[in-house]
C-alpha positions as CSV (number, residue, x, y, z in Angstrom):
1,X,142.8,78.6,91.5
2,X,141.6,75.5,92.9
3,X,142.2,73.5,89.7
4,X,146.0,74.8,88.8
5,X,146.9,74.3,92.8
6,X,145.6,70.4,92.7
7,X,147.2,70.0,89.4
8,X,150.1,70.9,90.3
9,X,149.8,69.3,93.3
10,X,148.8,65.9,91.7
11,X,152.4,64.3,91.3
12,X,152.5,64.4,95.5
13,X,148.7,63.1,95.6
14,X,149.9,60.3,93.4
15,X,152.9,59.2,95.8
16,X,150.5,59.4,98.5
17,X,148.2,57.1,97.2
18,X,150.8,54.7,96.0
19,X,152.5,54.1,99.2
20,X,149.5,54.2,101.3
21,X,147.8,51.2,99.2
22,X,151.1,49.2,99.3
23,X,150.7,45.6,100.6
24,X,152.7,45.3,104.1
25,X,155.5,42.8,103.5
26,X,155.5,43.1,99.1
27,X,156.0,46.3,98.7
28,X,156.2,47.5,95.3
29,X,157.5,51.1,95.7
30,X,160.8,52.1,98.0
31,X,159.6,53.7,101.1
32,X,159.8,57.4,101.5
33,X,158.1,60.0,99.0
34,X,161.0,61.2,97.0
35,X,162.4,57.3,96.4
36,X,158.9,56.7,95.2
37,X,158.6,59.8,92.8
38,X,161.8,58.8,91.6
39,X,160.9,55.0,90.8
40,X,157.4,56.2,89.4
41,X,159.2,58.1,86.8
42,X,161.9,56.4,86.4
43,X,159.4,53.2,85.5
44,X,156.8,55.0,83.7
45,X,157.8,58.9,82.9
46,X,157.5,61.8,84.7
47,X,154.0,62.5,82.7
48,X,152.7,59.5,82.9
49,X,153.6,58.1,85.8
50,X,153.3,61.1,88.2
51,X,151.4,64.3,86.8
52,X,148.4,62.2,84.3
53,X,146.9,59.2,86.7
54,X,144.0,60.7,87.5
55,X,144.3,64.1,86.5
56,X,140.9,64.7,84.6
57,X,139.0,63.3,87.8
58,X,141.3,65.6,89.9
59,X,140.2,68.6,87.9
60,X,136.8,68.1,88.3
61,X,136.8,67.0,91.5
62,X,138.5,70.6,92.3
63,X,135.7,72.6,89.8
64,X,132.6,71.2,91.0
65,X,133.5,70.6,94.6
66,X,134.7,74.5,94.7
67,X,131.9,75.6,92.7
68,X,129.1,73.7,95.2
69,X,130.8,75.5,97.9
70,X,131.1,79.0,96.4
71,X,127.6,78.8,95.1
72,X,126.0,77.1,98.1
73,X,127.2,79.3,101.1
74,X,125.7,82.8,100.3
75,X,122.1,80.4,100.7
76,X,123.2,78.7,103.2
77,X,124.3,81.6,105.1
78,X,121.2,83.5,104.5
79,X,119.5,80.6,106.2
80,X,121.7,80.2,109.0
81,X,121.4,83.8,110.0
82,X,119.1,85.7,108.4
83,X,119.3,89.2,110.3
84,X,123.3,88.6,111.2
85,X,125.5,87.1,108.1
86,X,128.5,88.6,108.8
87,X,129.0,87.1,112.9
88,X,132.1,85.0,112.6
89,X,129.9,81.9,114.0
90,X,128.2,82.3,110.5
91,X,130.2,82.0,108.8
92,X,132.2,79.1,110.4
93,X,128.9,77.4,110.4
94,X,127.9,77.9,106.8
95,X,131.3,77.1,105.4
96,X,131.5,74.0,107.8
97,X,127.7,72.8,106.1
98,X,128.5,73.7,102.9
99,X,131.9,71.8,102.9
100,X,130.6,68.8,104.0
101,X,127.6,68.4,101.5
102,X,130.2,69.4,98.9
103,X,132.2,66.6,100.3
104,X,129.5,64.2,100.6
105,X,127.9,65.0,96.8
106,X,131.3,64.8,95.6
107,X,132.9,61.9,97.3
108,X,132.2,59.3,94.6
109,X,134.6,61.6,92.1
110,X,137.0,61.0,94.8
111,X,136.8,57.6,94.7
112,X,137.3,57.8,90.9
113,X,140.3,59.9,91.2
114,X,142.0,57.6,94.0
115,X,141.6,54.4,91.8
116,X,142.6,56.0,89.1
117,X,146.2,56.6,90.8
118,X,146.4,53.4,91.8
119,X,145.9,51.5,89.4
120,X,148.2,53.7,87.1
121,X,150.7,51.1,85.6
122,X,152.1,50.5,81.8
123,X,151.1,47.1,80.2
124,X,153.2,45.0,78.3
125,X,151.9,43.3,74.8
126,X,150.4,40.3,76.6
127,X,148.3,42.7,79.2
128,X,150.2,42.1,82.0
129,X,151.3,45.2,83.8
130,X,154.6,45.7,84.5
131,X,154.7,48.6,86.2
132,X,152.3,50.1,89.5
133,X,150.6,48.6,92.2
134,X,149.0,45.9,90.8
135,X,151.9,44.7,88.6
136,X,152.0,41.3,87.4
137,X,148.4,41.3,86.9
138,X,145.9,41.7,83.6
């Protein structure tokens, strides 16, 4: 569930991260999400420039950070409260703890998965990218 929701998702997380990383005064994308989208794949393809930067980090960010969490809480739960898991402080409490230690473990995949989108360009012949953030550049 996780994994199809963030896939499908990625596209938006992509734009995001692209016009959140911009330079102030040389920008590279137009401002505004959908005038982004539309120069993303206009530049580099709807696959490539939108759905696949960063897409295998993004699917298993989503599988092992939702697995931690699904795995960790009944033990974390049973710790919190031993003789009352079903109180709604509980639970709050054990999903709070076991979404931040998910979030901690896995923040380095995150980090992954946000360079990854960024630096998402097409190189010409001679290395230089002409497309993305960082275009111009080897």
């Amino acid at each position: 569930g996780c994994a199809v929701a963030d896939s499908a998702l990625n596209p938006l997380e992509v734009t995001k991260i692209k016009l959140q990383l911009q330079v102030v005064g040389h920008p590279v994308y137009q401002t505004g999400m959908f005038s982004c989208m539309r120069q993303c794949a206009v530049e580099d393809g709807v696959l490539r420039g939108l759905y696949m930067p960063g897409l295998t980090a993004t699917l298993i960010r989503a599988m092992t950070y939702t697995a931690f969490r699904v795995g960790a809480y009944p033990t974390v739960r049973d710790r919190v409260a031993p003789g009352d898991p079903d109180s709604l402080p509980t639970k709050l409490l054990s999903g709070a703890a076991t979404g931040g230690m998910a979030s901690a473990v896995f923040c380095p995949v995150d980090m992954v998965r946000i360079r990854l989108q960024a630096d998402s360009g097409t190189a010409g012949c001679d290395g230089v990218l002409r497309t993305g953030l960082r275009r111009g550049r080897r």
